[in-house]
C-alpha positions in Angstrom: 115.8 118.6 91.6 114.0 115.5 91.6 110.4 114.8 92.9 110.7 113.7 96.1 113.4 117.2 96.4 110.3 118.9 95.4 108.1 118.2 97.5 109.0 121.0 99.8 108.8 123.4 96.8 105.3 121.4 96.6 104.3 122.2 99.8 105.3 126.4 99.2 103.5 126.4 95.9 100.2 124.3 97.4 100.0 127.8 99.0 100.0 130.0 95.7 97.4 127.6 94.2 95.0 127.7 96.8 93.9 124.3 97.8 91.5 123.8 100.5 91.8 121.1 103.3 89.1 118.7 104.6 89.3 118.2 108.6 89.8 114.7 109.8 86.3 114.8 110.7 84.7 115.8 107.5 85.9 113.3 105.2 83.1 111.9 102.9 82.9 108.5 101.8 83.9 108.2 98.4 81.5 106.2 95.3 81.2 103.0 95.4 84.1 100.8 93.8 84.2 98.8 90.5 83.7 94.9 90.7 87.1 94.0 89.9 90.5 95.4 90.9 92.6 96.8 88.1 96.3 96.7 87.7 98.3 98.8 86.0 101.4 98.0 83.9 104.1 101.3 83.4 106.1 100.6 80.5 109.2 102.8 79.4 107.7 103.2 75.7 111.1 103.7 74.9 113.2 101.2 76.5 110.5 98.3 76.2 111.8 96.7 72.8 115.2 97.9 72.6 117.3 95.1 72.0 120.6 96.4 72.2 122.5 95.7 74.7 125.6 98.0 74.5 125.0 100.4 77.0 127.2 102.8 76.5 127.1 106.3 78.8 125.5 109.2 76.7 125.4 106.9 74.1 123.5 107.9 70.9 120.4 106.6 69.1 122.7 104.6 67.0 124.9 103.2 69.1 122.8 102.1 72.0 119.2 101.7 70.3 116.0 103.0 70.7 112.4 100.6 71.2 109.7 101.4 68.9 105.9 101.8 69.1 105.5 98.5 66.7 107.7 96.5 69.1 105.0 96.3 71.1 103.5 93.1 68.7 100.1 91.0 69.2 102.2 88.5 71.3 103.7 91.2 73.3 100.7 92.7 74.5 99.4 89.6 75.3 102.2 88.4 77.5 101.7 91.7 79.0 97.9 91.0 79.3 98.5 87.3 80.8 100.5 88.7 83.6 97.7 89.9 85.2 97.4 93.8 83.5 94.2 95.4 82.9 95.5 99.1 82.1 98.8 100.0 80.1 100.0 103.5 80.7 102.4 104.0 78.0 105.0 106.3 79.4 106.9 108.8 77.5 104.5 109.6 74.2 103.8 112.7 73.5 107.0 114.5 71.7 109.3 115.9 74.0 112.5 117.2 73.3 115.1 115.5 72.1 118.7 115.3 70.6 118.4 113.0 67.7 118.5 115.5 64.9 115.2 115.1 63.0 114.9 118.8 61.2 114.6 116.9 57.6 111.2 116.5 59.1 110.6 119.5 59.8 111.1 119.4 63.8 113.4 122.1 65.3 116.6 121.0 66.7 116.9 120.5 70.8 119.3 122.4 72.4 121.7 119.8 75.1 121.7 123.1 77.5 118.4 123.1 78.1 117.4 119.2 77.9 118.5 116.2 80.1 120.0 113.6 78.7 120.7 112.4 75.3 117.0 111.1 74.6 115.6 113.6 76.9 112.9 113.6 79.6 109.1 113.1 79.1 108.1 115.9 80.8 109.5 118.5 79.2 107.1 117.9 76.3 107.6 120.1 73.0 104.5 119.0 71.2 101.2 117.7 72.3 99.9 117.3 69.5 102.0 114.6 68.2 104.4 112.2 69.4 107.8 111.7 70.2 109.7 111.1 66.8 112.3 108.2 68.4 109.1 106.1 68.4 108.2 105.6 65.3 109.8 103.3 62.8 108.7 106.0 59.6 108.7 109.7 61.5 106.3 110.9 59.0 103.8 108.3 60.4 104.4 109.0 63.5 101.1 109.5 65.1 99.5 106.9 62.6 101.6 104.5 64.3 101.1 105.6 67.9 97.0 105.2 66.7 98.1 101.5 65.4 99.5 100.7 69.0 96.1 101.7 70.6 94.3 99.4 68.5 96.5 96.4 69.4 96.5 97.3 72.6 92.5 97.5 72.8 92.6 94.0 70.8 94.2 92.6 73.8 91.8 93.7 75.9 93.8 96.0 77.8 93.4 100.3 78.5 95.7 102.6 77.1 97.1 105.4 79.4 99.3 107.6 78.4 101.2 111.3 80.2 99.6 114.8 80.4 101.6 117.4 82.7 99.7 120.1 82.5 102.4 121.8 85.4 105.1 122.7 82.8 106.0 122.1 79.0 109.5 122.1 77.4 111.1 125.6 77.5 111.3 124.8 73.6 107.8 124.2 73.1 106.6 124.2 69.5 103.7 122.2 67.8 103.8 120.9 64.1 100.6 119.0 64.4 98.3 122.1 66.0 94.5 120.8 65.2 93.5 124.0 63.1 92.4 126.8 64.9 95.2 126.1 68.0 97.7 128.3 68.6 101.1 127.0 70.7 101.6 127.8 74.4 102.7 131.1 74.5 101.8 132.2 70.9 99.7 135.0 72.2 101.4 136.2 75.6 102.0 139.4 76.7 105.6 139.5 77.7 106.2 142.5 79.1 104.5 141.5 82.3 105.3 138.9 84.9 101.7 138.3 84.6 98.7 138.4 82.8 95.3 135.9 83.2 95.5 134.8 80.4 99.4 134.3 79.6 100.4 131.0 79.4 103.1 131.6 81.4 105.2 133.6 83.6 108.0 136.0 82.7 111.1 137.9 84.2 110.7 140.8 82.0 113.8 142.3 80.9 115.8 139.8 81.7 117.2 136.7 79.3 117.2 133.0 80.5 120.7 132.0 81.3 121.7 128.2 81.5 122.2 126.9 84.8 125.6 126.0 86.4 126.2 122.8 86.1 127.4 120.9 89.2 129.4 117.8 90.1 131.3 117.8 86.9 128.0 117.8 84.8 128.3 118.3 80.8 125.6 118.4 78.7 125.8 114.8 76.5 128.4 113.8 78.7 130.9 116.1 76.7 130.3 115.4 73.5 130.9 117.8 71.1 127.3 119.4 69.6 126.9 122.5 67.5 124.5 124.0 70.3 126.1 122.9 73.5 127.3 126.5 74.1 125.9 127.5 77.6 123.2 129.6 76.3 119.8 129.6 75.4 117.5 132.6 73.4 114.5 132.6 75.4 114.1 136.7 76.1 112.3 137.8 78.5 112.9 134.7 80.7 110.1 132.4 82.0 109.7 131.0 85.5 110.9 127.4 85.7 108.9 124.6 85.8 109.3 124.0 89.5 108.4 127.5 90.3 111.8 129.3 90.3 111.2 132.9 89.4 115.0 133.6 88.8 116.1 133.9 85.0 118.7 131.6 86.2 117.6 128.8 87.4 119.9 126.3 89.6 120.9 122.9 88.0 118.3 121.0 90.7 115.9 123.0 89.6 113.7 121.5 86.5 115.3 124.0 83.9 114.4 122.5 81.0 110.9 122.9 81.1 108.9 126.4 82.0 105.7 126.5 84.3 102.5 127.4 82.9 100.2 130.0 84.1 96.9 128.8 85.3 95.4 132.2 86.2 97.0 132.2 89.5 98.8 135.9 90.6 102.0 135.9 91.8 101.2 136.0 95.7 98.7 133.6 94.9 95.5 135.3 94.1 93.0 133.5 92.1 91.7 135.1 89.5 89.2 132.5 88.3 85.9 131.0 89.7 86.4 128.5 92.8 83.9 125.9 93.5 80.9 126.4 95.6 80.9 125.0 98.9 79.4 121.5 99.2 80.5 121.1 95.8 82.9 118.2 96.2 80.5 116.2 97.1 78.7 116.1 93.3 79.5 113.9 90.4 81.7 115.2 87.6 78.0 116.2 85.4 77.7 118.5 87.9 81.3 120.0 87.9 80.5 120.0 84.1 77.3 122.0 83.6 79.1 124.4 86.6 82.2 125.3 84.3 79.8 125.8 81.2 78.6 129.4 81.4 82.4 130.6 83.3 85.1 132.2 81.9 88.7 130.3 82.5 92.0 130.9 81.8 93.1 130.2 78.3 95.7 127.7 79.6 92.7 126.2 81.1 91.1 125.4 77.3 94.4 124.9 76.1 94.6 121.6 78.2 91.4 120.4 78.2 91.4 120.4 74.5 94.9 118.6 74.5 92.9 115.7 76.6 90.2 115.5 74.2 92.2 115.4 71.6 93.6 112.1 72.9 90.4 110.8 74.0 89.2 110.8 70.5 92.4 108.9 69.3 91.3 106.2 71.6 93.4 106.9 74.8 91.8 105.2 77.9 92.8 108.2 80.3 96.1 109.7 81.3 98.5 110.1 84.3 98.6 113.3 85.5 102.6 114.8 86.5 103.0 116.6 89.4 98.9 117.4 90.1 98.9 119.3 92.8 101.4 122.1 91.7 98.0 123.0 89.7 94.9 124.9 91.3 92.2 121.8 92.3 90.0 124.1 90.2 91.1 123.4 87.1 91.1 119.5 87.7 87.2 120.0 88.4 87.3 121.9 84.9 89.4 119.3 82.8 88.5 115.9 84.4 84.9 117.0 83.9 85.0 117.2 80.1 87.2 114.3 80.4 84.4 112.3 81.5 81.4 114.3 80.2 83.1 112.6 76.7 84.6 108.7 78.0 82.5 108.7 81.8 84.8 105.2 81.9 88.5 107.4 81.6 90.9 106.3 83.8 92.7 108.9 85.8 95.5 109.2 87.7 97.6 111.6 89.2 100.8 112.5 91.5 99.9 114.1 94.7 102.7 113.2 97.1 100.6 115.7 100.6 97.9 113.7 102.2 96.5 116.9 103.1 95.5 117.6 99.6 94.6 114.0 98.7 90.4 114.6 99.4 90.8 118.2 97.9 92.3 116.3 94.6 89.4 113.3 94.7 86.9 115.3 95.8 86.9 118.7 94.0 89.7 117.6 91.2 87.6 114.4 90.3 90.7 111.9 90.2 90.2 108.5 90.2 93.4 107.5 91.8 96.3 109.1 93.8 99.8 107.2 94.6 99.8 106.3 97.9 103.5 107.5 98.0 104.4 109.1 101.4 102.5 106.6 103.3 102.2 103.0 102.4 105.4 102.9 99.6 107.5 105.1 102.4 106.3 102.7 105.0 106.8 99.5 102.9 110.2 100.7 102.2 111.5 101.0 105.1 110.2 97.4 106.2 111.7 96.0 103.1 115.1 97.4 103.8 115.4 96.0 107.6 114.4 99.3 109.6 110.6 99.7 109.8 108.2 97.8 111.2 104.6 96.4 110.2 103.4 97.9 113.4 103.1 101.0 111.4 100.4 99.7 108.3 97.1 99.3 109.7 97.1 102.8 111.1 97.4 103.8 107.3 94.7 101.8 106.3 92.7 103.5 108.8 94.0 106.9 108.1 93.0 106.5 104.2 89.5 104.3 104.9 87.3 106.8 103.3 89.2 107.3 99.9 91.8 104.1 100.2 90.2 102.7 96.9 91.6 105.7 95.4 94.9 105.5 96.4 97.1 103.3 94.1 99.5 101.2 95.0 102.7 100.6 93.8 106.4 99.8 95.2 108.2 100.7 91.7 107.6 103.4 89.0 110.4 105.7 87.1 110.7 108.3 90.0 111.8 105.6 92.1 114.8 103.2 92.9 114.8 99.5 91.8 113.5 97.2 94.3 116.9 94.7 93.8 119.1 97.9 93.7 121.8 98.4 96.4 120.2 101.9 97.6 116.8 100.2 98.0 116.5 96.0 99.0 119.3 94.7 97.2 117.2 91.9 96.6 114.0 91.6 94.3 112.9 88.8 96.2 112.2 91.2 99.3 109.5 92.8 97.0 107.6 89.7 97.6 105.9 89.9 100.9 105.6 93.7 99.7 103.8 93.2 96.6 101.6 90.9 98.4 100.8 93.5 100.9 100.1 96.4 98.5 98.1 94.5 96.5 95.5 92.8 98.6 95.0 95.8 101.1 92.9 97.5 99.9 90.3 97.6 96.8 93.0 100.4 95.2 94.9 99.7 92.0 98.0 97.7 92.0 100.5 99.1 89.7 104.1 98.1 88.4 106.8 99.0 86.5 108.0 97.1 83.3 111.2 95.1 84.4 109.9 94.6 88.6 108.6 91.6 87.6 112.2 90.2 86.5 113.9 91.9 89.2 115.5 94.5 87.5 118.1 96.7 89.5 118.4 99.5 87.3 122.2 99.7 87.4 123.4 100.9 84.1 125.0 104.1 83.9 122.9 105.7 81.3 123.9 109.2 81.4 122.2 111.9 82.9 121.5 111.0 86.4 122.8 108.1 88.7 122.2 104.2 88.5 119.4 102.8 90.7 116.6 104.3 88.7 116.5 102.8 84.8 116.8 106.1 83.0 114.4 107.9 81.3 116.9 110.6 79.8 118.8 108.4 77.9 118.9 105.6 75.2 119.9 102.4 77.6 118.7 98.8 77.6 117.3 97.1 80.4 119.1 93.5 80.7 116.6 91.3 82.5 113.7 92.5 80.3 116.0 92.0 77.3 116.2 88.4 78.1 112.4 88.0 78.3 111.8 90.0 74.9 114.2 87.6 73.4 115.4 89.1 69.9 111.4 89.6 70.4 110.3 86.7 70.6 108.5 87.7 73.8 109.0 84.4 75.6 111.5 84.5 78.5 114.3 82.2 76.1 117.0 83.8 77.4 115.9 84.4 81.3 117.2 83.1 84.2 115.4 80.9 86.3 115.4 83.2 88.7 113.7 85.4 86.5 111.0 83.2 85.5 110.4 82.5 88.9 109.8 85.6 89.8 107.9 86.8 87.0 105.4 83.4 88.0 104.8 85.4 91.3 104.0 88.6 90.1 101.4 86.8 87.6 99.9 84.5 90.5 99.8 87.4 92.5 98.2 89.7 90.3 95.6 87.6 88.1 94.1 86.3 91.6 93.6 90.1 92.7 91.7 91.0 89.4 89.4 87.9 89.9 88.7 88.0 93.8 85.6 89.2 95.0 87.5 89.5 98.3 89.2 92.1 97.6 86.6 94.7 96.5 84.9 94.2 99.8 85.7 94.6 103.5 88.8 95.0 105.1 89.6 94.3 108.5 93.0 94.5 110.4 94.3 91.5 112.5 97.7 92.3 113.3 97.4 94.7 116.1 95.2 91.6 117.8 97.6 89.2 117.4 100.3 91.1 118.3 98.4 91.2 121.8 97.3 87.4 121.6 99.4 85.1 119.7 102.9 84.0 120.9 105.7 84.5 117.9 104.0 86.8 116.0 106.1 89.8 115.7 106.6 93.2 114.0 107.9 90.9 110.7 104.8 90.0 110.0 101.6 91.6 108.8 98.1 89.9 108.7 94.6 91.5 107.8 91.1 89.6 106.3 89.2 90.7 103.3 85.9 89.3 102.6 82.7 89.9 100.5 80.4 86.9 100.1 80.7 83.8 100.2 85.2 83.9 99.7 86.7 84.7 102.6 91.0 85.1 103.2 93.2 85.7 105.6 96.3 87.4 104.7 99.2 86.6 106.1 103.1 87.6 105.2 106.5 87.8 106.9 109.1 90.7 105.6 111.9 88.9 107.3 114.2 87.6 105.0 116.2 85.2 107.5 113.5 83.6 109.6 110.3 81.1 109.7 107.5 82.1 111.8 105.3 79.7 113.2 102.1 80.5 115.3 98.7 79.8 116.1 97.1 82.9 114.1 93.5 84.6 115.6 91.0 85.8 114.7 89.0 88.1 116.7 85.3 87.5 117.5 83.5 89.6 115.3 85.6 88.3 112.5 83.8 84.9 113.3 80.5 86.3 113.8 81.0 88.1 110.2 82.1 85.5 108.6 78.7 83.0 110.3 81.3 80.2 111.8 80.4 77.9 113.6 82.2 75.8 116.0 85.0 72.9 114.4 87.3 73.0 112.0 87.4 74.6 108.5 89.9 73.9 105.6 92.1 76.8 104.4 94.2 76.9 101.2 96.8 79.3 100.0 95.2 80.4 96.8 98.8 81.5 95.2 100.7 78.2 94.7 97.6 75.7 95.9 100.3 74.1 98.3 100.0 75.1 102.0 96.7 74.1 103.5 96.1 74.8 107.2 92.7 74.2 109.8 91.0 77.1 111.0 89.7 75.8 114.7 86.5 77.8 115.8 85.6 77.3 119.5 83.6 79.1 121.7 86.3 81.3 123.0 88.6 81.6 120.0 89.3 81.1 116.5 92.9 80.1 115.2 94.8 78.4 112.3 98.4 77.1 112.0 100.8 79.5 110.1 104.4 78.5 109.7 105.8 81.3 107.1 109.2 80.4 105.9 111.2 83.9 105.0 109.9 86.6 102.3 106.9 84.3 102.2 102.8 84.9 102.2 99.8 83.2 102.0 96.2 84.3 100.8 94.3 81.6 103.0 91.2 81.0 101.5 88.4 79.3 104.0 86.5 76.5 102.8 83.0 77.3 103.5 82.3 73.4 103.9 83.7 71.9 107.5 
């Protein structure tokens, strides 16, 4: 089962955690932004400076390669940096289980059964405490390496994010590198129960885990022949699955290789812990602090919050939080509170894909950002692929007003198809108006995934799972980042032009929105008034102003891959009044490419510039504020 499967399960298990929902009417505006808008760069840790470019299905370590912590070099992070990136979140860190056989180290062998792929997922994570072994260019230095990275990163002036997923660990979960005095998940469970408060997780007693049937032709590594690829697995008494299957044999869509943790939530959903006092989502995260101080929690509870710590101490700028809300809001309010009683500048982010949770997970949780999945990526999509129209944004905007700087923004990530693949656009040029859209909306983060910005289409058969997506379960190479690294050179020598083209946009695009004052103040929808007003605008375009001071832009954008659009666009009157026009005639400039210039014509009755937008195209229309 993958996410978006989930969510269903999602919505089920929102009911066992207990989260609470705001009316429409009592949402509460949120703290103020930061100056600048920030923009966050998802990197594949593994796949980033693999070089390799064999490719073969299920193939090993050895025969398809592996990227390394130290690939990421001074002038990689600064190409990364010059693109327009503020924040780096570092996917795929802490050790999870894997097949590589590294037991001269001391680490325990994975078993195929019970892990996906060859190089295995991120989120089943075996060891928080350390970090994943395929990393590292000397295993035994592991962790001093991963520290090394940090520092670089910092030097080039950029944040370091890296995973938590507090939902689930790997059913094979077993620290090395336990801080003394830390005992493993599990360690000190009472097994004879389903459940017990304190129990880090959930059990079937008397009955074993059984491997799952595997469907479609599935074999674990592809068939390949491995001492413990046997169909079973010792794990007696069973645990639930991670996705909140209570069977002791879970189905193959289920997420079997990793077991749910127990959060001090009963079985039918009771809460045995303290919830939050009414009112209370409206303090700061001191507050939520000095409120958990003198409670008694679950020991998965401490077990986490120490885990985060940990990491902030190491130098980690924050963490992206898996699958958020398939954990009670009250332990958010717990953990992100010591979180930012120790870095109050920790950057946090999380999955929540049911709007109806999102102010729960701000408010109470004490997030700083939420994906903006099921509405503006869903909606996006669909434009993007030829069946939605922009009719359907600015009622999202409106919807999300109160908390839309905390709702980033992305249109890639590794849960999702590949812009330029077949099942999404078929085209990374389509991400264009798209991009331009998602990032100058709102004053939310813009995030991207490594390889977007080339166009990648993610069509290698890796292994486990299906092309479209660039795997995360398997050792693979992605071929238009390859030619940028360049035998690591970092410099685009072996790119297309197409490539370079595109990766110019992305860095126009994205260093104007972390240096515009624009777009950290007000927003205001224009396309609902055109629509009404201006012959030849359609449902292909989207326009909307942002303004703060003395810059002021029109945005303006056609999704239509096959036609120009040429209008007289408005602007409505309180617009002009807003903006203190006067009547004549005021220069505009595209601030991405400096090329197109238009006239914005006040007059008493109406305000209106030129646009002629060729296909995929968009302008950030800057006013002059001199006549």
């Amino acid at each position: 089962m993958n996410k978006i499967q989930s969510i269903l399960v999602v919505s089920i298990l929102s009911l066992i955690v207990g989260c609470t929902t705001n009316k429409k009417e009592d949402k509460k505006v949120m703290q103020e932004p930061s100056e600048k808008k920030t923009v966050v760069y998802q990197v594949f840790t593994r796949l980033f400076g693999n070089t390799n470019t064999n490719n073969k299905p299920w193939g090993t370590i050895e025969e398809n390669g592996v990227g390394k912590f130290n690939d990421f070099t001074d002038k990689a992070l600064s190409q990364i940096k010059d693109l327009g990136v503020t924040h780096i979140w570092y996917t795929g860190v802490p050790h999870h289980g894997v097949i590589t056989d590294y037991s001269k180290y001391g680490i325990s062998n994975d078993d195929p059964d019970v892990v996906k792929g060859r190089a295995g997922s991120p989120y089943a994570v075996k060891d928080y405490y350390n970090v994943n072994p395929d990393l590292a260019e000397n295993v035994e230095n592991r962790l001093e390496e991963f520290e090394d990275l940090i520092e670089r990163s910092h030097k080039a002036n950029l944040k370091v994010i890296i995973d938590i997923v507090p939902n689930h660990v790997a059913r094979n979960y077993q620290s090395l590198s336990n801080p003394k005095g830390v005992k493993d998940f599990g360690a000190d469970d009472d097994t004879s129960v389903e459940y017990s408060l304190n129990n880090n997780f959930y059990y079937v007693p008397n009955k074993a885990f059984e491997v799952p049937d595997f469907i479609n032709e599935y074999k674990p590594l592809g068939g390949d022949n491995n001492a413990l690829t046997d169909g079973k697995f010792d794990e007696n008494p069973a645990k639930w699955t991670g996705n909140g299957a209570r069977t002791p044999k879970p189905g193959f869509y289920d997420w079997y290789e990793t077991v749910k943790v127990n959060y001090g939530v009963t079985p039918d959903g009771k809460k045995e812990f303290d919830e939050l006092p009414i009112g209370f989502e409206n303090e700061d995260y001191q507050k939520h602090f000095e409120f958990w101080q003198d409670k008694t929690v679950p020991d998965s509870w401490v077990k986490f919050r120490d885990i985060a710590l940990y990491w902030i101490e190491k130098g980690v700028d924050g963490f992206r939080f898996d699958m958020a809300e398939m954990v009670p809001v009250e332990f958010w309010s717990y953990m992100n509170s010591a979180i930012k009683a120790k870095n109050p500048d920790a950057y946090l982010l999380a999955e929540v894909y049911q709007p109806h949770l999102y102010r729960d997970y701000i408010q109470k949780g004490k997030m700083d950002y939420l994906y903006d999945k099921v509405q503006l990526y869903d909606t996006i999509k669909h434009i993007m692929q030829g069946h939605g129209l922009t009719d359907n944004i600015p009622q999202i905007q409106e919807d999300l007003k109160d908390i839309e700087h905390h709702m980033l923004h992305f249109l890639e990530n590794h849960d999702e198809q590949r812009i330029a693949s077949p099942e999404f656009a078929g085209n990374a040029l389509k991400a264009k108006p798209a991009m331009v859209v998602s990032a100058t909306i709102s004053t939310s983060p813009t995030m991207i995934y490594f390889g977007q910005e080339f166009g990648e289409d993610g069509s290698e058969a890796a292994g486990f799972g299906a092309p479209s997506r660039t795997s995360i379960f398997d050792y693979i190479g992605v071929p238009t980042l390859q030619r940028w690294v360049n035998d690591k050179k970092f410099d685009g020598g072996k790119s297309t032009k197409e490539e370079l083209a595109l990766r110019d946009f992305y860095k126009r695009l994205l260093n104007f929105t972390i240096n515009s004052d624009a777009l950290m103040g007000e927003y205001q929808d224009i396309h609902q008034f055109n629509r009404e007003n201006t012959e030849w605008y359609n449902d292909k375009v989207l326009s909307f102003v942002r303004y703060k001071g003395d810059e002021k832009l029109i945005i303006v954008t056609n999704f239509n891959a096959d036609n120009t659009y040429g209008f007289e666009l408005a602007l409505p009157n309180n617009i002009v009044d807003a903006w203190g026009l006067s009547e004549g005639d005021y220069h505009m400039q595209d601030q991405l490419y400096n090329e197109y210039t238009s006239v914005l014509k006040v007059s008493k009755n109406e305000a209106r510039v030129r646009v002629d937008v060729k296909p995929l195209q968009s302008f950030i229309l800057k006013v002059n504020s001199n006549k």
